[in-house]
C-alpha positions in Angstrom: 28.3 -27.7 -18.5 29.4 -31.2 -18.8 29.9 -30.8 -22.7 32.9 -28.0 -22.1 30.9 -24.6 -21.8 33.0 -21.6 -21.8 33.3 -19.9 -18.3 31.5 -16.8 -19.8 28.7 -19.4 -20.8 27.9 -20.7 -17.7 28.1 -17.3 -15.8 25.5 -15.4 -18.2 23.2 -18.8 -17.0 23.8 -18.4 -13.9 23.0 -14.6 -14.1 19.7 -15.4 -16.0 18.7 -17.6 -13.0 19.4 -15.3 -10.5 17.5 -12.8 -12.4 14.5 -14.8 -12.7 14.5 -16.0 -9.4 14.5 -12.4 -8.1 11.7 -11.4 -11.0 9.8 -14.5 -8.8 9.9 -13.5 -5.7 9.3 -9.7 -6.7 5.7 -11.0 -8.3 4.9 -13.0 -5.2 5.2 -10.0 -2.6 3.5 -7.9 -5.5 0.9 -10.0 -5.8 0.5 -10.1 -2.0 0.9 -6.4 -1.1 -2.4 -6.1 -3.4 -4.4 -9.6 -1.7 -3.6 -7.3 1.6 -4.3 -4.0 0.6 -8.0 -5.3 -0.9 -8.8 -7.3 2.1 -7.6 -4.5 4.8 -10.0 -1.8 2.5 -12.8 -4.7 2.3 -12.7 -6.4 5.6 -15.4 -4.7 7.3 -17.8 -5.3 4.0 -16.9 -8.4 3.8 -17.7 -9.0 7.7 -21.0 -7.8 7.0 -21.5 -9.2 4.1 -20.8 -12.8 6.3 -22.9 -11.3 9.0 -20.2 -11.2 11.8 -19.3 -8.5 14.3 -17.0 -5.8 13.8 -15.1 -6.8 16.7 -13.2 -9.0 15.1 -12.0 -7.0 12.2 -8.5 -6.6 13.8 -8.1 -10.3 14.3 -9.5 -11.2 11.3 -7.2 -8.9 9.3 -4.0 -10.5 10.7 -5.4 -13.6 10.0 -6.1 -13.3 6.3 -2.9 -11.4 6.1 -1.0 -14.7 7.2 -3.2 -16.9 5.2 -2.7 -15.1 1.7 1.1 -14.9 2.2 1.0 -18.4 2.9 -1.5 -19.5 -0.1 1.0 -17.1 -2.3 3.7 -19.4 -1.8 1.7 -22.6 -1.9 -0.1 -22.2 -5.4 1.8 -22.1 -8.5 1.1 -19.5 -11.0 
């Protein structure tokens, strides 16, 4: 920009960042509607798998649902 980029120039830039950042965050609640959807299908498996009670399958799913959103947007990719 500094060396005298057209206006059309830095536009279709800022376009393609906008873009990509939308692609981003489209991947991420992808990526987490799946993490959810497996561990809500799984959860009472993997509770007996662990050897817990099936009590706490309803707090246990809001739980992991709030911990995989939060790992989503902690790890890079």
């Amino acid at each position: 920009m500094r060396e005298g980029s057209t206006l059309d120039h830095i536009e279709r830039m800022r376009n393609n960042m906008v873009y990509h950042v939308q692609r981003g965050l489209f991947d991420i609640a992808k990526i987490q509607t799946i993490a959810v959807l497996i561990t809500f299908s799984l959860g009472s498996v993997l509770l007996q798998w662990l050897g817990m009670s099936q009590r706490y399958l309803p707090l246990r799913r809001s739980n992991w649902a709030l911990r995989g959103s939060g790992m989503a947007l902690q790890l890079p990719c």
